[in-house]
N, C-alpha and C positions, 0 to 999 in steps of 0.2 A: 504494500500500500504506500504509494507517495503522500512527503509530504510538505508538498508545495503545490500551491493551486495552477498554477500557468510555468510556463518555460522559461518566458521571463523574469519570474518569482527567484525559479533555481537559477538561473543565471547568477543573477545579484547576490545571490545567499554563497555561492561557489560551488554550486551542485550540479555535476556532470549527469544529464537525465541520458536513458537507455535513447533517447531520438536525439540528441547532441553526440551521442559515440560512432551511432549512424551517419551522420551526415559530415561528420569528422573523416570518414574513413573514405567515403564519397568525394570529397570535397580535398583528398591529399593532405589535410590541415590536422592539427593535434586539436584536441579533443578541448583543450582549453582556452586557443584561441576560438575555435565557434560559438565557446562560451562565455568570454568577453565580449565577443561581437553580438549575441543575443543581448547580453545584459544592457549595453548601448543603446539595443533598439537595432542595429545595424544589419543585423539578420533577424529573418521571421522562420520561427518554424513552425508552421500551419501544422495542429496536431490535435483537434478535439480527444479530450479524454475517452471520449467513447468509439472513436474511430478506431476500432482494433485489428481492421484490415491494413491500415494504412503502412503506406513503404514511405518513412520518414525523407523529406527533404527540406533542406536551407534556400532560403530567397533572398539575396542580399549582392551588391554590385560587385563582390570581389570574390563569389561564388561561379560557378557556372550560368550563366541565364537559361532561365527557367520558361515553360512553355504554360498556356491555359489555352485549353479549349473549350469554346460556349455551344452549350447543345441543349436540348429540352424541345418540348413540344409546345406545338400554337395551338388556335380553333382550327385553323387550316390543315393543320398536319399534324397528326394527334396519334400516331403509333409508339409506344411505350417501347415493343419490343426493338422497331427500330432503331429509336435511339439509344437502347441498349449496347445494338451491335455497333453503332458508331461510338461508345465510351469505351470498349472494350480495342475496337481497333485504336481509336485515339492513344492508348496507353499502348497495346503492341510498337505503335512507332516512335513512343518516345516522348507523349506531353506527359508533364507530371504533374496538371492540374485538373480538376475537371468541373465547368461554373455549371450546373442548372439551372435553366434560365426560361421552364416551364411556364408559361404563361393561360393554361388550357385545364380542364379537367382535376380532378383527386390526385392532386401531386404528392402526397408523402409517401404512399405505398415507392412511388419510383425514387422521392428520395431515399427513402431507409435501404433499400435494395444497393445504391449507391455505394451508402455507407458501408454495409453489411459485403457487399464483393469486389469492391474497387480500390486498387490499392493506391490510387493516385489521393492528391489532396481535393477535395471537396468543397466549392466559393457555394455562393446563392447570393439573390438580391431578395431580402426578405419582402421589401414595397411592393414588388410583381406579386408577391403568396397572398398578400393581401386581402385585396380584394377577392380572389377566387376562394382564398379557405373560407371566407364571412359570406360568399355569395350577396354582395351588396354593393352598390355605389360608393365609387369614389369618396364623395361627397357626406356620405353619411358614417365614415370610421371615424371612431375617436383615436386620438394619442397613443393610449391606450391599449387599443386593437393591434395598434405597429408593431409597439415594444411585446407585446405578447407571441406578436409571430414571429419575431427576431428568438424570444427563448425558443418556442415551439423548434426554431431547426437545433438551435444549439441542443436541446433535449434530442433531438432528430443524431447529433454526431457530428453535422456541419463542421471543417476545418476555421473556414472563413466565409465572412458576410460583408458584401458590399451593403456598406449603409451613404444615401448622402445627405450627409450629415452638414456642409460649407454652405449650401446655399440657405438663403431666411427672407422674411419680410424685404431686408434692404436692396435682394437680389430681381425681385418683382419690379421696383423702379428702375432698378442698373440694365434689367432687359427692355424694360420701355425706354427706356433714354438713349440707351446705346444705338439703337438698331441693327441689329444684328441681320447678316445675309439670311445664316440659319436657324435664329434663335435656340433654344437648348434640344440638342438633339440624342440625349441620354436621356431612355426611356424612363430609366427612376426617377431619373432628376427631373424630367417632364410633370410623371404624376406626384412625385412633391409640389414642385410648382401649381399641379392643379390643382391640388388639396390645398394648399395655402390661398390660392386664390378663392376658390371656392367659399371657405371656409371662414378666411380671414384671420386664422390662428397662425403660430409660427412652427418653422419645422420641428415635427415632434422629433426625430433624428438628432436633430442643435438641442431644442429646448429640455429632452428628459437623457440627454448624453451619458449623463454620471450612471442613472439608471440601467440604462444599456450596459455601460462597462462595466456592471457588478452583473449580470446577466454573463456575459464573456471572462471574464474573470473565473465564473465560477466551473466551465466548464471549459474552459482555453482556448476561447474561438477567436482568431485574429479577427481585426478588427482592417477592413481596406477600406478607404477612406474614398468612396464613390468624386470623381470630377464631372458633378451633374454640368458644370458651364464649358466641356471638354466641347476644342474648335469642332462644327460638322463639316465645315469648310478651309479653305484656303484663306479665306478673305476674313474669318474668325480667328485667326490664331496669334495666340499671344496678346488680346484683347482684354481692356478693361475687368470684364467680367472674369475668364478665366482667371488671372492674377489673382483678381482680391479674391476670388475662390479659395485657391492655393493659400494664403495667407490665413485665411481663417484655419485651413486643413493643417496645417504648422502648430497653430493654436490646442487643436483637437489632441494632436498626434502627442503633446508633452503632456496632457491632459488625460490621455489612455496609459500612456507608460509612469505617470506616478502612479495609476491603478496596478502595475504590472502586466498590463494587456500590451498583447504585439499588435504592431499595426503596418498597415502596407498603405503608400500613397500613390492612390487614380493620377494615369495623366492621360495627354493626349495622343487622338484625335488627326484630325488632317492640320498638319502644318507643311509650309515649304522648305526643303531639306537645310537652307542656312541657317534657319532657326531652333533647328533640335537641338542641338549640341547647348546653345544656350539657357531652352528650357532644362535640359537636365541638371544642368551647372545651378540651375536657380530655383529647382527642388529640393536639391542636395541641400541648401544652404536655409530656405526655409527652414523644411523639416526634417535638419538635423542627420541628414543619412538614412533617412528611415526608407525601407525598399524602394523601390518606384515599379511599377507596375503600368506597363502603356498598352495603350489597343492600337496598332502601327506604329508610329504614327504614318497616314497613309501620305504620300507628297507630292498627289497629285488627285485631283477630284473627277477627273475625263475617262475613267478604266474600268467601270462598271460591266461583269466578267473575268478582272484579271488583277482586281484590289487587293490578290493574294502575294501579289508581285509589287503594287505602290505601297504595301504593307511590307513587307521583306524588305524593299530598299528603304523604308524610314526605319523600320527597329533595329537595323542591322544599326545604324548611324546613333540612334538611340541606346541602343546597349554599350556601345563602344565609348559611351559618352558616360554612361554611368546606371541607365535603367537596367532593374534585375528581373524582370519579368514579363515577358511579351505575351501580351492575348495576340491567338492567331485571330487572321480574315480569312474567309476562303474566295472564291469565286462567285460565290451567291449574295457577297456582303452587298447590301442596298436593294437588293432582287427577291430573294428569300429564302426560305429555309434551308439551309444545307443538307445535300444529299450526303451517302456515305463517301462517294468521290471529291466532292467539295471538300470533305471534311481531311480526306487525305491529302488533297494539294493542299489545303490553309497549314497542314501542320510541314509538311516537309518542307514549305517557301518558308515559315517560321523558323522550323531547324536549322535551318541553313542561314537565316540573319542569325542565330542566334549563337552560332558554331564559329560562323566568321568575328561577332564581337569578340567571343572568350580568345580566339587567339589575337586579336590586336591587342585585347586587355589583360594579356602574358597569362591567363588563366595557368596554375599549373596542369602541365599532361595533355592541354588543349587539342594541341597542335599532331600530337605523337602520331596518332591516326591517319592524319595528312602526310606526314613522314613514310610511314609505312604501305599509304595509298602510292604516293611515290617510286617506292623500290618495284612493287608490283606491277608497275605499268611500265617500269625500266625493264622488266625479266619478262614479259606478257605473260605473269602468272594471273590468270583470269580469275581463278577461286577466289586471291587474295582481296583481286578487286572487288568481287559480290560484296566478301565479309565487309570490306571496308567504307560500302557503299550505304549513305543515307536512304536510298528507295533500291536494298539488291533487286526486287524481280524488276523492276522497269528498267534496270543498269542491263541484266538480263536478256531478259525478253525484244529490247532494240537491239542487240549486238546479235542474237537469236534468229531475228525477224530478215536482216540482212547480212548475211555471214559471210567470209569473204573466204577465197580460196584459201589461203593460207592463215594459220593459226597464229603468224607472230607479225599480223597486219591488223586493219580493219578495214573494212570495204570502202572506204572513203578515200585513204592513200594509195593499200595495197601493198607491193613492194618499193614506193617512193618513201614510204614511212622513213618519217627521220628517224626513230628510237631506232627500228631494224637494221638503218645504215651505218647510224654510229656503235651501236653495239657492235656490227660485225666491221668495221672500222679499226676500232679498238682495239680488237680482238685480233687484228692482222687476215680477215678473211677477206674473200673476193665477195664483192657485193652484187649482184643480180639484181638489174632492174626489170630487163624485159623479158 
């Protein structure tokens, strides 16, 4: 029986938890640096108590960057089983989070399921449960009603909960005033704003905060700090509203860690590539180090079908700068629902921003793979190359599809292959082109 309430608890106290030895060992790092850097805040280790499936992992910028896949069902597309098999592939290839982001139907049965066989870590946006657990209007939940479904997942086993908590009353005039191309285009952060409007009350998120962190506290559900004013656009980024967003999120963020709750902080959104590098520098400084956690950033708004790609070239640029945690996009972002194909190109274009940061950001061991990808395409040991390939059957299956006469070519050179010529070069052989 432990006895510290959160990870950050034992952190601070100097108590190496069995999920800090894990992620120690992961992470090439000794066991007491991940535990200094929890106790900072500086890594999160998403780990409700009750999630006893879970394969421990570290979120923190001098970690590996880390992946989240969003999946859950609509009124439009409401197969449970389906999405099942999209969480299960998601984690064969490699995310190690996994957000339900159900919007439709008796969600808990497929949360608990979650918790109970998925070994990745576990987000939700409690505001979406909302209204479908109460079956009622917007407009008619109390305060009250929030914070209750915020425990209800953390009882559920929930890792982590997107709460947004930065927007309030004074964000209702800073959206009418600014004019925004997109106005807020985070669905939580929407129906805050529309309960607030509605209602005239302030965000129950901000206003019952403390409340919530004893909720999280008690069962160790990280705490990510929703960016409901994250740019929808280009011509949003880096605006008024986002900032003071972020400013308040700073606020929250030292607020949850004198609770000893870990907390991860929401960024963005679509910005233009010169500007990443900056917001990260000015997350970091806000609030303190504490993860960053971005949804692309996508750096171009024209690629509707292939925002898995304006998404991979902003995270890759993002990670490198300092974000620890990429939500993937796939192909259907802005279109809809992801198929299980969507759902495997958003994660491999992720992997790969997310592979390329760790080695600019001297990750230990980053790179080794890449090293080793290398010898193999020097020798054309093909095996080597499957293993060492982020998608082997599609590395496969194209080289498969067109095969070329000889084994130490590819159908595209052939015998002009450089590697073949200088190998047998080298080697003092006669080289054979025609």
């Amino acid at each position: 029986m432990r006895d510290y309430s959160t990870q950050m608890e034992a952190a601070k106290r100097g108590i190496i938890t069995p999920e800090m030895k894990i992620v120690a060992q992961k992470e090439y790092r000794s066991e007491q640096e991940i535990c200094e850097l929890v106790a900072k805040g500086q890594v999160a280790i998403c780990a409700n108590k009750l999630h006893t499936s879970l394969d421990p992992n570290g979120v923190g910028s001098m970690l590996r960057t880390k992946i989240n896949v969003n999946l859950g069902v609509s009124r439009d597309c409401k197969d449970y089983d389906i999405e099942m098999k999209k969480v299960m592939a998601a984690v064969d290839m490699g995310a190690e989070a996994i957000m339900d982001l159900s919007s439709h139907g008796n969600t808990q049965p497929f949360r608990q399921k979650l918790i109970k066989e998925c070994p990745a870590m576990i987000g939700t946006v409690p505001v979406y449960d909302s209204v479908i657990h109460y079956q009622r209007d917007l407009a008619t939940l109390t305060a009250q009603d929030f914070i209750d479904v915020v425990r209800l997942h953390a009882q559920d086993g929930v890792d982590f909960v997107t709460l947004h908590c930065g927007i309030t009353r004074k964000t209702i005039e800073q959206i009418r005033k600014h004019k925004r191309k997109m106005n807020i285009v985070s669905r939580g952060g929407s129906l805050v704003f529309a309960w607030m409007s509605m209602t005239g009350n302030e965000n129950p998120f901000y206003e019952y905060f403390d409340e919530i962190l004893d909720i999280c506290r008690e069962y160790d559900v990280t705490v990510s700090l929703g960016d409901a004013c994250r740019p929808g656009c280009l011509a949003d980024a880096s605006d008024v509203c986002q900032i003071e967003e972020l400013v308040r999120l700073g606020e929250l963020t030292k607020r949850a860690w004198a609770k000893d709750v870990q907390v991860m902080v929401e960024g963005p959104g679509h910005m233009p590539m010169d500007q990443i590098e900056a917001n990260m520098k000015i997350q970091q400084t806000i609030c303190m180090g504490a993860p960053f956690y971005v949804l692309g950033p996508l750096v171009t708004d024209i690629a509707p079908g292939y925002d898995h790609i304006t998404s991979a070239i902003g995270g890759a640029i993002a990670a490198s700068a300092g974000a620890a945690f990429l939500c993937y996009v796939t192909p259907a972002e802005h279109l809809a629902l992801p198929n299980v194909e969507d759902v495997k190109q958003g994660i491999i274009a992720s992997r790969i921003a997310a592979h390329a940061a760790d080695i600019a950001k001297k990750i230990p061991h980053a790179r080794d793979i890449d090293d080793r990808m290398a010898d193999a395409r020097r020798e054309f040991d093909w095996e080597t190359q499957w293993e060492c390939s982020i998608d082997p059957q599609t590395a496969r299956a194209i080289r498969d599809s067109r095969a070329p006469e000889h084994d130490d070519t590819c159908s595209m050179c052939g015998k002009f292959c450089a590697v073949r010529s200088m190998n047998k070069a080298l080697a003092g052989e006669y080289i054979d082109i025609l």
